[in-house]
KETORSE-130791 format. One record per residue (C-alpha): residue number from 1; x, y, z; residue in three letters. Coordinates in steps of 0.5 Angstrom, whole numbers. Each point is the difference from the previous one (the first is absolute). Example, Ala and Ser with C-alpha at 12.3 -4.5 7.8 and 13.67 -1.06 7.14 Angstrom:
% KETORSE-130791
PT,1,25,-9,16,ALA
PT,2,2,7,-2,SER
This chain:
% KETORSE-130791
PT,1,29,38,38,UNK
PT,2,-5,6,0,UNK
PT,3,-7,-2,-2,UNK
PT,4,-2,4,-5,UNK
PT,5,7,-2,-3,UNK
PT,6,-1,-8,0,UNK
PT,7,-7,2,-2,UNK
PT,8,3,4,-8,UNK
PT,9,5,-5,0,UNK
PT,10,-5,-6,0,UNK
PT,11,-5,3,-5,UNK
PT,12,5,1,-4,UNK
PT,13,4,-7,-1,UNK
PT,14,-8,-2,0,UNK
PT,15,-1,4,-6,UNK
PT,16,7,-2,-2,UNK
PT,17,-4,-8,0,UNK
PT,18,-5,2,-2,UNK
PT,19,3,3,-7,UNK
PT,20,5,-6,-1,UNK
PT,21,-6,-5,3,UNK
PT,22,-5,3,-6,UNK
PT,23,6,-2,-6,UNK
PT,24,2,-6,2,UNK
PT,25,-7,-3,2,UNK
PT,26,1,-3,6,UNK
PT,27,-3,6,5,UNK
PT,28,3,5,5,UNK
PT,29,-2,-5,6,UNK
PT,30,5,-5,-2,UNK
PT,31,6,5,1,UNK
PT,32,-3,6,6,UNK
PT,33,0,-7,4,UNK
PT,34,7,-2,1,UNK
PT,35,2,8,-1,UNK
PT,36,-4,2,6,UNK
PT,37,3,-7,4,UNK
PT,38,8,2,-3,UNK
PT,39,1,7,0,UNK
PT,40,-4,3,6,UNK
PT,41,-1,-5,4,UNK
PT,42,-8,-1,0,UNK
PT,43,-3,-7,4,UNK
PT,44,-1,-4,-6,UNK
PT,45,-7,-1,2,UNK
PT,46,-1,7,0,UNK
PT,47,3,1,-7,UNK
PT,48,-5,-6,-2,UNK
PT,49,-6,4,2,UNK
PT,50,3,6,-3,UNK
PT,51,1,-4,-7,UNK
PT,52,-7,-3,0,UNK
PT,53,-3,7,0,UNK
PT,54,4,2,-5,UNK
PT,55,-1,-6,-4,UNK
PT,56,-9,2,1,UNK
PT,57,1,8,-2,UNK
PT,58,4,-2,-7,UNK
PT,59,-4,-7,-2,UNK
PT,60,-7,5,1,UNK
PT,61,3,4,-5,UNK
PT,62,3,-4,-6,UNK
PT,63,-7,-5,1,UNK
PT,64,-3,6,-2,UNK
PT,65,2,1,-6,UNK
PT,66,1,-7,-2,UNK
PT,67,-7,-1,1,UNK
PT,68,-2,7,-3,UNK
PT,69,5,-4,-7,UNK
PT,70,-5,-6,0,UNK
PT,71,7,-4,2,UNK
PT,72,-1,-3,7,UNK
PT,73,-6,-6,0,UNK
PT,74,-3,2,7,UNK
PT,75,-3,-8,1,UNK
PT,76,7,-3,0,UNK
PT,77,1,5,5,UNK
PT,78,-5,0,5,UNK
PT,79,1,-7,-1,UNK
PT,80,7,-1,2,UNK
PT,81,-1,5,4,UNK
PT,82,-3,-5,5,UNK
PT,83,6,-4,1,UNK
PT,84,5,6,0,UNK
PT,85,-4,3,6,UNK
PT,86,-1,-6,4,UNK
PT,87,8,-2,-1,UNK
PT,88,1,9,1,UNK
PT,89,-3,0,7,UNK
PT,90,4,-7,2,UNK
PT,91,6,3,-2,UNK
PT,92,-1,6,4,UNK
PT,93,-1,-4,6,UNK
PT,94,6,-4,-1,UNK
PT,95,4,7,-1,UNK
PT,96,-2,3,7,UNK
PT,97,2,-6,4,UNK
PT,98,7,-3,-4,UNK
PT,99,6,3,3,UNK
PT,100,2,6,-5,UNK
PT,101,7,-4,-2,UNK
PT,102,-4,-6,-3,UNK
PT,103,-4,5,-4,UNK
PT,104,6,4,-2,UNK
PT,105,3,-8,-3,UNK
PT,106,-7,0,-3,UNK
PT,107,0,6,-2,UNK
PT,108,6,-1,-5,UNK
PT,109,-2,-7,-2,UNK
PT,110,-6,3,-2,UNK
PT,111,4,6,-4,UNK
PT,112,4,-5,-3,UNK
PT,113,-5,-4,-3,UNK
PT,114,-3,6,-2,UNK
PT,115,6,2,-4,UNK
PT,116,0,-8,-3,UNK
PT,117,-7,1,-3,UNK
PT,118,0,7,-2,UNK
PT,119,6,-3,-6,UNK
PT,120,-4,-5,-2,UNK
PT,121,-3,2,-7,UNK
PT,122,-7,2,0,UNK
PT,123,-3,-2,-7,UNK
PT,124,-9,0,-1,UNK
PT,125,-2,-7,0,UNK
PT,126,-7,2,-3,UNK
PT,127,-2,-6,-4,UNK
PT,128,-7,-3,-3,UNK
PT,129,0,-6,4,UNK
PT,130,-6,0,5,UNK
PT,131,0,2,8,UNK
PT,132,0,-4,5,UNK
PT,133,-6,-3,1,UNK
PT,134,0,4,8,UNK
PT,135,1,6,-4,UNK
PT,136,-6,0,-5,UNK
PT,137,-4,-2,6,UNK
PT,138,3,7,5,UNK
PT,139,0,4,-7,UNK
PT,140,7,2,0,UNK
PT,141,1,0,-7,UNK
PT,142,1,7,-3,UNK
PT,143,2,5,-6,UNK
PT,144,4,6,0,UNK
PT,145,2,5,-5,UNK
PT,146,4,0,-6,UNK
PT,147,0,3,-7,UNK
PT,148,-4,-4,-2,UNK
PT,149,-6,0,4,UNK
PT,150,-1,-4,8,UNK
PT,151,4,-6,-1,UNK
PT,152,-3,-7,4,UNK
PT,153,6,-3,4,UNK
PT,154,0,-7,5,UNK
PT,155,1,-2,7,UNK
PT,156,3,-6,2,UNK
PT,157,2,-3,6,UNK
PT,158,-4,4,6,UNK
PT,159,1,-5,5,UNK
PT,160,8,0,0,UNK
PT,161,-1,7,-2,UNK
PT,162,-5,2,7,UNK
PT,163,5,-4,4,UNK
PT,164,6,4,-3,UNK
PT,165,-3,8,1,UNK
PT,166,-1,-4,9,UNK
PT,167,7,0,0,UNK
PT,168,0,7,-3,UNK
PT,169,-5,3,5,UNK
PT,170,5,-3,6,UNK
PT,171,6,3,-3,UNK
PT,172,-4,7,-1,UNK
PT,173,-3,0,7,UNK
PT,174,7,-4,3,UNK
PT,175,5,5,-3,UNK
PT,176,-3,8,-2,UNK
PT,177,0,-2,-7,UNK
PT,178,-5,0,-6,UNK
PT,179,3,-7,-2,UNK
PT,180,-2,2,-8,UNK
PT,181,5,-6,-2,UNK
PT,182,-3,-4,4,UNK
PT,183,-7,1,-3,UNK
PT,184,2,1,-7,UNK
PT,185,4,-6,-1,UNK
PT,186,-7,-4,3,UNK
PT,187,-3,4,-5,UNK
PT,188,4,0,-6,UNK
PT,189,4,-6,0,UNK
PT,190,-5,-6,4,UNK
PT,191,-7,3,-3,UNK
PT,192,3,3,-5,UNK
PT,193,-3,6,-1,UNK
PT,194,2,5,-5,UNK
PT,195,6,5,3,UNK
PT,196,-4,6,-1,UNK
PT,197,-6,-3,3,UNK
PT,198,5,-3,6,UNK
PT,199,2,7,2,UNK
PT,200,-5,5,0,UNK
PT,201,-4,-6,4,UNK
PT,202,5,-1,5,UNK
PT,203,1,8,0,UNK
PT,204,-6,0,3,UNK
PT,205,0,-6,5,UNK
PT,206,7,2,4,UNK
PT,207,-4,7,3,UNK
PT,208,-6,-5,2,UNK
PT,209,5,-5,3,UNK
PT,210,4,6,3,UNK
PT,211,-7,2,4,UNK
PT,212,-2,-7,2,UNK
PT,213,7,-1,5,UNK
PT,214,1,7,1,UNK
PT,215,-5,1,5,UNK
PT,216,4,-6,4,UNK
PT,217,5,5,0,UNK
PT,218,-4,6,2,UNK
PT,219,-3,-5,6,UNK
PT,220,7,-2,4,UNK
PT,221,3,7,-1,UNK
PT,222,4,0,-6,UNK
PT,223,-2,5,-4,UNK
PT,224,3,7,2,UNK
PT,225,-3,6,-4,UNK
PT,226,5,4,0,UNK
PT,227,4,-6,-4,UNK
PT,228,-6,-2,-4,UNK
PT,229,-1,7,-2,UNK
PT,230,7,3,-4,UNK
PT,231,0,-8,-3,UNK
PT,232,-6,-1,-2,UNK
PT,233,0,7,-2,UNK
PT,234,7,0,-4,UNK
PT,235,-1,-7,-3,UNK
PT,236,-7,2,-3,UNK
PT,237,3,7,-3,UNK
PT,238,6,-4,-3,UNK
PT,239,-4,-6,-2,UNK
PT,240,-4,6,-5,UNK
PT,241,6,2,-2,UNK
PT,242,3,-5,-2,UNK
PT,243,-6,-2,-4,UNK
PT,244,3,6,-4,UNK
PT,245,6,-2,0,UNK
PT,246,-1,-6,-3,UNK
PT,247,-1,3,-8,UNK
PT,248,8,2,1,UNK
PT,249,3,-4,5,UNK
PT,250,6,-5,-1,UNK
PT,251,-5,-5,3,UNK
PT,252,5,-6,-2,UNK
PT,253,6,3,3,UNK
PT,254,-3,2,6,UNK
PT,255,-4,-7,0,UNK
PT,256,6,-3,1,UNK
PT,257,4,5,5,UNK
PT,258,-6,-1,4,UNK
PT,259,0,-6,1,UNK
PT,260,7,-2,2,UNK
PT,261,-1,5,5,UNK
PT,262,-7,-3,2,UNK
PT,263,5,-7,1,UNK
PT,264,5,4,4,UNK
PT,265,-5,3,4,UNK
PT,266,-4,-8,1,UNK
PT,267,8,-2,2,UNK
PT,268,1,6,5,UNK
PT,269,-8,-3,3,UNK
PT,270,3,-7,1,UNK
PT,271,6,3,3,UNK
PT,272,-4,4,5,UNK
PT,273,-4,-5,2,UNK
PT,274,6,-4,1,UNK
PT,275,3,5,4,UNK
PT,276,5,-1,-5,UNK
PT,277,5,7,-1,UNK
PT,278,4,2,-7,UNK
């Protein structure tokens, strides 16, 4: 395939990701990677780097503009950015010395599990009750907008929900993708942080745990700029226009068309891991 061919039509099916990634919540780096490893043949570890980059330039721009709503509570995520990072940085040097085959499994584990929790029902969990005490201590309790003025909300459990967001930070830096179902399940179902609160902060932590493994990535070689370009590129305009979208889209039905592909994708990464052939 010519160059400048293989470069539109990755941009391309990276906008096509990024769009459909936008209106169903769950990011275009979860799709672009098994896209990349499926249909043209790329080196999953390259796939991987060019996902991360990808995952960087949209998390910059929606953070921006959660932080600009008052939404994001900024100590939460520096605060779990610590562990996100340090679990990012050693699952990307995981990533580089497995064999691509034992990250293909992983891959599709991963993507299953993420199907599974994107179903569960996200409901805010918001209460009077008090903080843990830890949480009092590092000052996480924070308000957001409502229409009735700024609304006081709690944080609970900020141990298991640190050991959580490590688990988080591997599967990003391990497998390409931002893990947001990860983070928001510590968030919101561990810590019980209120949704809105759970996504615009988690929003804002994906692109910093992106950047912590992908110089990882950039040191062993896997970051080839003529693939990093067209998918970052493609990802983050369709990220933008699917924002857009989102007003007038069927998102249901697309929630649910997407996330049996995303089961037969994960299927088709086992398989392929296990050099198994339909």
């Amino acid at each position: 395939m010519d160059e400048l061919v293989f470069d539109i039509l990755v941009a391309v099916c990276s906008l096509l990701a990024g769009v459909i990634g936008a209106l169903i919540g769950l990011g275009g780096g979860v799709i672009i990677t098994p896209l990349l490893v499926l249909a043209f043949g790329v080196d999953i570890r390259y796939a991987m780097g060019a996902a991360l980059c990808s995952v960087i330039a949209t998390s910059s721009g929606a953070a921006a503009a959660y932080l600009r709503d008052g939404i994001s509570n900024m100590r939460i995520g520096l605060f779990l950015c610590v562990a996100t990072t340090i679990g990012a940085v050693c699952g990307a040097l995981l990533a580089v010395v497995l064999d691509p085959a034992v990250l293909s499994i992983i891959f599709g584990v991963a993507l299953l599990a993420t199907v599974l929790l994107s179903l569960r029902k996200k409901k805010d969990l918001a209460g009077p009750d008090a903080s843990d005490p830890l949480a009092v201590k590092l000052r996480l309790p924070g308000t957001m907008p409502a229409a009735n003025g700024p609304t006081p909300y709690t944080v609970y459990h900020v141990v298991p929900g640190f050991c959580v967001m490590w688990v988080a930070g591997l599967l990003s830096g391990l497998l390409g993708i931002g893990s947001g179902a990860f983070k928001v399940v510590a968030m919101d179902q561990i810590m019980r942080i209120p949704f809105k609160v759970t996504t615009a902060t988690s929003n804002f932590m994906i692109g910093v745990t992106a950047a912590a493994s992908v110089g990882v990535y950039l040191k062993r070689g896997y970051l080839d700029p003529s693939l990093v370009a067209p998918v970052a590129l493609g990802v983050l305009a369709g990220a933008f226009l699917g924002a857009k979208l989102l007003a007038v889209a069927p998102v249901k039905l697309l929630r649910v068309i997407f996330l049996t592909a995303v089961s037969v994708i994960a299927v088709q990464m086992i398989a392929r891991g296990l050099h198994i052939n339909f």
